[in-house]
C-alpha positions as CSV (number, residue, x, y, z in Angstrom):
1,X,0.0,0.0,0.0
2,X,1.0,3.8,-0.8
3,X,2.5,5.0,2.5
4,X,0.8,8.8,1.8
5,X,-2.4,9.4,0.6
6,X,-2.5,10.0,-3.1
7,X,-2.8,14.2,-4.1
8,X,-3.4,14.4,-7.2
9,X,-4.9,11.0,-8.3
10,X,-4.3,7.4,-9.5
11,X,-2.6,6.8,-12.9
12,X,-3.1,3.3,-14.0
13,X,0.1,1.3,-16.0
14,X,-0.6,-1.7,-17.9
15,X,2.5,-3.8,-19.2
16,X,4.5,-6.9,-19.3
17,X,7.5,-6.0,-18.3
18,X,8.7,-3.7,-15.4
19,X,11.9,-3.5,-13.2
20,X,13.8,-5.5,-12.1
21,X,13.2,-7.2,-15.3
22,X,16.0,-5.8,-17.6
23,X,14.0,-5.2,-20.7
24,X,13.9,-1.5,-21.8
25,X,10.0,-1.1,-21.9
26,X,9.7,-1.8,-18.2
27,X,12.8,0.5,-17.5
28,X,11.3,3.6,-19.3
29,X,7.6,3.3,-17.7
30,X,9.5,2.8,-14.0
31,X,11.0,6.2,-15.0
32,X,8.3,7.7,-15.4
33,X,5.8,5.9,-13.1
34,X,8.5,7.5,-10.2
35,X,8.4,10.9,-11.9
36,X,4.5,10.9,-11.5
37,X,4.7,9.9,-7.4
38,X,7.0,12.9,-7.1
39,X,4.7,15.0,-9.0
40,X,1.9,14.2,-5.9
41,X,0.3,11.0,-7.9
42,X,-0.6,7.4,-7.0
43,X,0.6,5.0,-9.7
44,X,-0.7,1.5,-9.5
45,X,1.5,-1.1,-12.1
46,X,-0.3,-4.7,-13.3
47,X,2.8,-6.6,-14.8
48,X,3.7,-9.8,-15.4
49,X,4.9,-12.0,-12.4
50,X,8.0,-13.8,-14.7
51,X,10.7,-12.5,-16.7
52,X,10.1,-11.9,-20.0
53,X,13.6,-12.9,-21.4
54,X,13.7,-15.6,-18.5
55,X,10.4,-17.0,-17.6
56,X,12.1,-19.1,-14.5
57,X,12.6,-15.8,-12.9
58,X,9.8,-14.6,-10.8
59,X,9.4,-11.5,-9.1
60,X,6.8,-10.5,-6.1
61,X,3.2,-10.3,-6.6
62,X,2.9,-7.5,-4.4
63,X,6.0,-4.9,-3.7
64,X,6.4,-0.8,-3.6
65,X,9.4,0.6,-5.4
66,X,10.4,3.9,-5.5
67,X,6.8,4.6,-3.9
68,X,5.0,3.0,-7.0
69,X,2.6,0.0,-6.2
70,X,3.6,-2.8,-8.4
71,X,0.8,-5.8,-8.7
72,X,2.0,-8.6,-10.7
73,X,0.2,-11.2,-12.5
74,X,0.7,-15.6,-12.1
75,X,0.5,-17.4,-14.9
76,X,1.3,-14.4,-17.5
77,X,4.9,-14.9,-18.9
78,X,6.0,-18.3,-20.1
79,X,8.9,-16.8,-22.3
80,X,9.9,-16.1,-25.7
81,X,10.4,-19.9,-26.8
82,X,7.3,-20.2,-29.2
83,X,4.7,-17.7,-30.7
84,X,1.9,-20.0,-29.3
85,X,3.4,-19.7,-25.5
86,X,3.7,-15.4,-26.4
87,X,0.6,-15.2,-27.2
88,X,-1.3,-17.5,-24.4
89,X,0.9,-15.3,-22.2
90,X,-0.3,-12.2,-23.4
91,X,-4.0,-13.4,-23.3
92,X,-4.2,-14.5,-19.6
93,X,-2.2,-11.1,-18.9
94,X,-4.4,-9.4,-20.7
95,X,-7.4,-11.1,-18.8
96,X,-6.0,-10.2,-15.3
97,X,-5.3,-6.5,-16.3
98,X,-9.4,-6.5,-17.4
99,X,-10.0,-8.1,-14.5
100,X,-8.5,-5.9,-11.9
101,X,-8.6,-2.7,-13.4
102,X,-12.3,-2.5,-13.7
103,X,-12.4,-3.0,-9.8
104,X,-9.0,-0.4,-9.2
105,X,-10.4,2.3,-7.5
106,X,-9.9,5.8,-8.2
107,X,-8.6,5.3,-11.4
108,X,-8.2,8.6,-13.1
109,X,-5.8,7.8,-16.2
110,X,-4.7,4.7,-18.1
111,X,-0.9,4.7,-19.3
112,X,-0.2,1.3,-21.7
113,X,2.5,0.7,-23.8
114,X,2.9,-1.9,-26.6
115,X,4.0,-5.0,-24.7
116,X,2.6,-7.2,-25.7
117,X,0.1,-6.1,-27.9
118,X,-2.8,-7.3,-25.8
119,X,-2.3,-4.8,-22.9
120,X,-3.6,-1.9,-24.6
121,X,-6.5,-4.1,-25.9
122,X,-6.8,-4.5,-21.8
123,X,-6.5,-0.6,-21.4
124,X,-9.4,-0.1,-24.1
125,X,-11.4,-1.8,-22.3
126,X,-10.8,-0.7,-19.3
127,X,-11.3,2.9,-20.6
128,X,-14.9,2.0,-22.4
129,X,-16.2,0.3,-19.3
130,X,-14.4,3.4,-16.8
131,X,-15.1,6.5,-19.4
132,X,-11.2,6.6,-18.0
133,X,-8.2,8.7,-21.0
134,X,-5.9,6.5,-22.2
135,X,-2.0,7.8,-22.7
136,X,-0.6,5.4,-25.4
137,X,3.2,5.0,-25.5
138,X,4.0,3.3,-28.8
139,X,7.2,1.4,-28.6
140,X,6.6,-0.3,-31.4
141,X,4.3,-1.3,-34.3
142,X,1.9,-4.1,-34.6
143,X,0.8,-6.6,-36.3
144,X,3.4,-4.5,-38.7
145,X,6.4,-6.0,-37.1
146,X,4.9,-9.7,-37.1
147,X,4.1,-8.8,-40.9
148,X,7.8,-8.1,-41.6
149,X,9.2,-10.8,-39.9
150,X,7.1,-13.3,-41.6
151,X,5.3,-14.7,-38.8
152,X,2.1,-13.5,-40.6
153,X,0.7,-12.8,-43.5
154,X,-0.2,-8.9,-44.4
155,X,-4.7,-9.5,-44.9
156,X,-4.8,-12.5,-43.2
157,X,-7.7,-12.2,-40.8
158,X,-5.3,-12.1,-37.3
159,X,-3.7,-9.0,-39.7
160,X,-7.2,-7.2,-40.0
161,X,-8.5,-8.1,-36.7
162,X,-5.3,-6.3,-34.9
163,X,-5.4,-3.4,-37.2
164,X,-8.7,-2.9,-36.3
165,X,-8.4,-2.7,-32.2
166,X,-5.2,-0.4,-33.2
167,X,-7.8,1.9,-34.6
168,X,-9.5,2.0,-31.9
169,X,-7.1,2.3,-29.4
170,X,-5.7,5.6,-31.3
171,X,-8.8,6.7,-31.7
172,X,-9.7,6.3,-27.8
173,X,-6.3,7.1,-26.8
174,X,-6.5,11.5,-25.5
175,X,-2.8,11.2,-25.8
176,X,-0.3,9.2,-28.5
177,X,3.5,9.3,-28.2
178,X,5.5,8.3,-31.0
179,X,9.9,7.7,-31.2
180,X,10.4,9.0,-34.0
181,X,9.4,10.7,-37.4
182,X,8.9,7.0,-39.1
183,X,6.7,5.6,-36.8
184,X,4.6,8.8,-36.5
185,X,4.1,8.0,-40.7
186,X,3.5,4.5,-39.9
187,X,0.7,5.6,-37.2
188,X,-0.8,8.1,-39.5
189,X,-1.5,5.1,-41.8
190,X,-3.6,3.5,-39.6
191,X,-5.5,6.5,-38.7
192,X,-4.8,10.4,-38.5
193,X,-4.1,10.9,-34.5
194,X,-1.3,13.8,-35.7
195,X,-3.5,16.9,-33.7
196,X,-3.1,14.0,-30.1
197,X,0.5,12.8,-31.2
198,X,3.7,14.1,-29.4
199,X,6.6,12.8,-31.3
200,X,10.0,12.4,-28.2
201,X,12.6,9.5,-27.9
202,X,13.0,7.7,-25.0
203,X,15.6,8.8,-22.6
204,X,19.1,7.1,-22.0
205,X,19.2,5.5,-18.1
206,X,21.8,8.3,-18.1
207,X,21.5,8.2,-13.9
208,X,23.4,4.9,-14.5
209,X,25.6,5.7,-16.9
210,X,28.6,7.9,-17.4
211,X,32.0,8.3,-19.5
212,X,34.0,5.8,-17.9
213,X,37.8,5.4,-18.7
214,X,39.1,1.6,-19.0
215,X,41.7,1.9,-16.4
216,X,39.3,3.0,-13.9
217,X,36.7,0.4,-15.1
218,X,36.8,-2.8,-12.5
219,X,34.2,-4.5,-14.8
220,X,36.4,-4.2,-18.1
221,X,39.3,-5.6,-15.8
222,X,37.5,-8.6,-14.9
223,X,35.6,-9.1,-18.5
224,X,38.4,-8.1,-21.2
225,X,41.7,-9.0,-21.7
226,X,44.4,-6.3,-21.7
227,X,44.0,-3.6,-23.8
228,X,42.3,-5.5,-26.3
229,X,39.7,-2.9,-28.6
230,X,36.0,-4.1,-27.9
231,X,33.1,-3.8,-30.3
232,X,30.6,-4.2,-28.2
233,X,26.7,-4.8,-28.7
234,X,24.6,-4.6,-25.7
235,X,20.9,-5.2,-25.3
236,X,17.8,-7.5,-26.8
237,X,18.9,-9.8,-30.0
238,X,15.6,-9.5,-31.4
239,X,14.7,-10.4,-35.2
240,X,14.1,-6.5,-35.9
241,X,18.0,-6.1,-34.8
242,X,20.1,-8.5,-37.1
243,X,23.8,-8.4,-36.1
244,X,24.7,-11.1,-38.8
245,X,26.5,-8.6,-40.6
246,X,28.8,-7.6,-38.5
247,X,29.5,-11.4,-36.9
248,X,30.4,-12.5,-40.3
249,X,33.0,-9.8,-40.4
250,X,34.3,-10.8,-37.1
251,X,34.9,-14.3,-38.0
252,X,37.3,-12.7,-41.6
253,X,39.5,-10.5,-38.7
254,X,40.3,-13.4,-36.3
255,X,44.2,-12.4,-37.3
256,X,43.9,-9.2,-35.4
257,X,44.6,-10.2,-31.8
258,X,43.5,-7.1,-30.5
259,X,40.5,-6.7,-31.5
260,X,37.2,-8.4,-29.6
261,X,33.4,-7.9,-30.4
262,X,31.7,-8.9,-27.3
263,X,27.5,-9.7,-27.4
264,X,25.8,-8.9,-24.1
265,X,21.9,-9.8,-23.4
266,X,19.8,-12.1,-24.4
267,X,16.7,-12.4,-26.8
268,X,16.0,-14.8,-29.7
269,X,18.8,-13.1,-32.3
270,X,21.6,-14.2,-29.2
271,X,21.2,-17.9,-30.4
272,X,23.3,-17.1,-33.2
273,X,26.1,-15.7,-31.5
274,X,26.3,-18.3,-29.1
275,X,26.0,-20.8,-32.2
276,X,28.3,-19.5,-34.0
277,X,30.6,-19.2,-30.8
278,X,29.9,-23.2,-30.6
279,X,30.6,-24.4,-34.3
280,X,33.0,-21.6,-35.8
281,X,35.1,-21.4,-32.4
282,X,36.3,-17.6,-33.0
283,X,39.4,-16.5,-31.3
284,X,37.1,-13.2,-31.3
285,X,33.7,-13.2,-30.3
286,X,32.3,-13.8,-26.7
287,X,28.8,-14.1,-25.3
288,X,27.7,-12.8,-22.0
289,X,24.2,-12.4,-20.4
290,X,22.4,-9.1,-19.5
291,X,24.0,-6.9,-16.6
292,X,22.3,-5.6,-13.8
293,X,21.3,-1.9,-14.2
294,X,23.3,-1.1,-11.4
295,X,26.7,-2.3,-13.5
296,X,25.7,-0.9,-17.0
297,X,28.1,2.5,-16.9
298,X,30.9,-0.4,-16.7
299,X,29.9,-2.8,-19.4
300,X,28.6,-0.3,-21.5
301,X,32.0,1.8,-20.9
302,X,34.1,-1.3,-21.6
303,X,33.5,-0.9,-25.3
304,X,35.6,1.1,-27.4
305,X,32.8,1.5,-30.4
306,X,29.3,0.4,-30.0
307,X,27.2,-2.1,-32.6
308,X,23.6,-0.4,-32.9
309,X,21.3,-2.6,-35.4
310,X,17.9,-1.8,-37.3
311,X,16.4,-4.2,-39.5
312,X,16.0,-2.9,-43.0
313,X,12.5,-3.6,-42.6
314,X,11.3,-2.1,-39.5
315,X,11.8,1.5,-39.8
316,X,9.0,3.3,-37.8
317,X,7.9,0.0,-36.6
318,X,10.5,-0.1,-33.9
319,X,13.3,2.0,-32.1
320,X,16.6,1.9,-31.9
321,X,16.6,3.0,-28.1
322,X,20.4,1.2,-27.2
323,X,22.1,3.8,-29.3
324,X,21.5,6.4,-26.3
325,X,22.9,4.2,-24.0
326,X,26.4,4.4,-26.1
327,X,26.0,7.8,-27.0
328,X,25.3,8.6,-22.8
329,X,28.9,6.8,-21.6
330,X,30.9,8.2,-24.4
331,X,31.0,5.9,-26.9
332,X,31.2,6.0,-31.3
333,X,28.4,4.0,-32.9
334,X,29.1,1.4,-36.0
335,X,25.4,1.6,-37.5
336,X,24.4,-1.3,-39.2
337,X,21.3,-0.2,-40.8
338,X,18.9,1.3,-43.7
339,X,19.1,4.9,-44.1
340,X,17.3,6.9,-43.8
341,X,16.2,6.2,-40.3
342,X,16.0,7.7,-36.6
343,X,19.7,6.1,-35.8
344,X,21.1,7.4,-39.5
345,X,19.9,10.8,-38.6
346,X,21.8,11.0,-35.1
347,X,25.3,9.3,-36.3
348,X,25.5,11.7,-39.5
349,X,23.9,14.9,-38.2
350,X,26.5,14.6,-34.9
351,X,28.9,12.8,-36.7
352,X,29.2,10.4,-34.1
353,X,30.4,6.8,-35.7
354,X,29.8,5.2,-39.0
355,X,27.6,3.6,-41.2
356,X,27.1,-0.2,-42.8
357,X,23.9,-1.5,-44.7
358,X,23.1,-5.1,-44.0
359,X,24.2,-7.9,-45.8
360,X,27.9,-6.4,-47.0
361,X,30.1,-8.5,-45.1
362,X,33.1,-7.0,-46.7
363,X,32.0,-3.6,-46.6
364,X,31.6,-4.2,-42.7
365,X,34.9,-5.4,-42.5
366,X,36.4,-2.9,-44.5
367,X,34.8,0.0,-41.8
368,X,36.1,-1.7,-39.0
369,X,39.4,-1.9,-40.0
370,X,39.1,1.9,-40.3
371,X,37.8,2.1,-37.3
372,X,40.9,0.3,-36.1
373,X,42.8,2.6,-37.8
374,X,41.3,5.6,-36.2
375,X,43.5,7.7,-33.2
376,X,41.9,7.5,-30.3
377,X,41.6,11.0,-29.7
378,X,39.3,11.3,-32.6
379,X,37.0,8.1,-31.1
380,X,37.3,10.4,-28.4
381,X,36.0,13.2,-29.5
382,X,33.3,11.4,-31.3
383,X,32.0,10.3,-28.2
384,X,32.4,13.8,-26.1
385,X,29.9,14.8,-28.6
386,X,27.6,11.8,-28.3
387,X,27.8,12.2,-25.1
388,X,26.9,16.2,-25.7
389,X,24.1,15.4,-27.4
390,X,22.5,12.9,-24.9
391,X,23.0,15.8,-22.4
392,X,21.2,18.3,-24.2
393,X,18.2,17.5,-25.6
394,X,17.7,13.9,-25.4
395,X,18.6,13.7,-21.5
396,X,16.5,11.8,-19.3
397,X,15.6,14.8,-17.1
398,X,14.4,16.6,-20.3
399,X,12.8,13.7,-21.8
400,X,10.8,12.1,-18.9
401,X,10.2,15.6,-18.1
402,X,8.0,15.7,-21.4
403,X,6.3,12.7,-21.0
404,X,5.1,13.2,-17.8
405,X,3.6,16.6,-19.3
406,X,1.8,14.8,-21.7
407,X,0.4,12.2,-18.8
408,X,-1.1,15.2,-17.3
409,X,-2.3,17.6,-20.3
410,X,-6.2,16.8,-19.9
411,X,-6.9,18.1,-23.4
């Protein structure tokens, strides 16, 4: 229970994911649910009881963090192994958020984002039954993400059927927030919400993070040998971030002993890095698991050039959102992506790393062997101003700042 009596009302949050599960989506709405308690608000959370990456991890049904009320859900996460288990996970989620929403009391606001896609069909719901707002944070775009993957067919009646509750959630929704540009144009497909649509990125954690030289970096002691130049990637594998690419290219430069490209997290893309680890045995490559929030300003910092991925195919339909975390600690980016897109725009416009398309394997390696070949003063500088950038406008104080303005715009 709240230990103070709530000011200024209760804000609702319906998701799958929240802290301390290590996916980004539950990161950003904890930001923000915390921002709204110290702005005099009671924020109530109904997440899932398991990890999403890790379904054997379980997490309290019941717990207060940071003065938000957290209510977690049984039987509501069985992992990422199948599309079947996803979606039977997402249902009963779904069914519980119905459920106990329409008995929450003194709801004033629904917040949802877009994991999974059932919980805003959960907020709309809620919101037709409650005559309660909805603020929708799109993360990402479905069924267009499914669609581009392959998993369905674009017209096929699951296709039409999600389209349709998408409508209606934008329509119901008093307040949209879109990344990017891209997705905004994907959005606007769907239906015209651009009068109710703010268009902000998410924030870097950048209260964990910071520029972090290697000698003074006990985690790139313990994790890399010597002086050894790390490209790192750091974050979700996930079909819509291919890193093929890039591994390829690792596996041509196994004669340079001092270069290492290291692959942190987990998701379904990590298979083939730990695969390809297993079969190809690479002098080169190493695969670790997520690290803990409270350690990410030292494995973030241990790279010397960050590997940010976009699908060519998902452009407005998702975010890059780990490029901030390398930009916030200092670091170039190696881009391998389309262009145009939101993480094209930031490398070239702050000239902040380079750029590879997917698919040229020897293009990639040709990049990093400038990249090699760079002084280090000039990576550097390249990330002072990444790092510049992040501080300015894209900065979590800023940022959060905004969103929680758009939580409480009543227009």
């Amino acid at each position: 229970m709240s230990t103070s009596p709530p000011t200024r009302g209760t804000i609702l949050v319906l998701t799958q994911v929240y802290v301390p599960d290590p996916a980004a989506v539950g990161q950003y709405l904890h930001d923000a649910a915390v921002e709204l308690v110290e702005r005099g608000y009671r924020v109530v959370v109904y997440a899932a009881a398991r990890g999403y990456d890790d379904p054997s991890q379980k997490f309290p049904l019941r717990e207060l963090r940071d003065g938000v009320e957290i209510r977690r859900m049984p039987l509501s996460s069985f992992g990422k192994a199948s599309i079947p288990l996803r979606i039977l996970g997402g249902l009963l989620l779904m069914f519980q958020q119905i459920f106990r929403g329409l008995f929450a009391r003194g709801v004033d606001r629904i917040i949802v984002s877009t994991s999974p896609p059932m919980c805003p069909i959960a907020a709309l719901v809620i919101s037709w039954l409650r005559f309660k707002p909805i603020i929708y944070w799109v993360m990402d775009v479905n069924p267009d993400q499914v669609i581009e993957l392959g998993k369905v067919k674009d017209g096929s009646l699951p296709v039409r059927i999600m389209n349709w509750l998408n409508r209606r959630v934008l329509g119901r929704a008093r307040r949209v927030v879109a990344l990017d540009r891209f997705m905004l144009a994907r959005l606007l497909k769907k239906r015209d919400v651009e009068a109710k649509t703010v268009v902000m990125p998410p924030w870097p954690h950048d209260d964990h993070m910071e520029m972090i030289d290697h000698v003074d970096n006990p985690w790139r002691e313990q994790h890399v040998e010597g002086n050894k130049f790390v490209v790192m990637y750091s974050g979700n594998h996930g079909f819509s971030t291919p890193i093929k690419t890039v591994l390829d290219a690792a596996l041509l430069m196994q004669d340079d002993d001092g270069l290492e490209f290291l692959f942190i997290g987990g998701g379904v893309g990590k298979q083939l890095v730990d695969d390809t680890i297993a079969s190809e045995h690479p002098s080169n490559v190493r695969s670790l698991p997520y690290q803990p929030l409270e350690t990410l300003r030292y494995s973030l910092s241990a790279a010397d050039v960050h590997l940010v991925s976009v699908g060519d195919d998902v452009v407005g339909i998702v975010h890059p959102c780990k490029i901030y975390g390398a930009m916030a600690v200092g670091r170039p980016i190696l881009l391998l992506a389309p262009d145009p897109c939101h993480a094209s725009d930031l490398v070239r416009e702050n000239n902040i790393g380079w750029h590879i398309p997917h698919g040229d394997v020897e293009g990639a390696r040709r990049v990093l062997e400038e990249i090699r070949s760079t002084p280090p003063e000039v990576l550097r500088e390249m990330g002072q101003r990444a790092q510049e950038t992040i501080r300015g406008a894209y900065s979590k104080a800023i940022l959060c700042g905004r969103f929680c303005d758009e939580v409480e715009e009543k227009s």
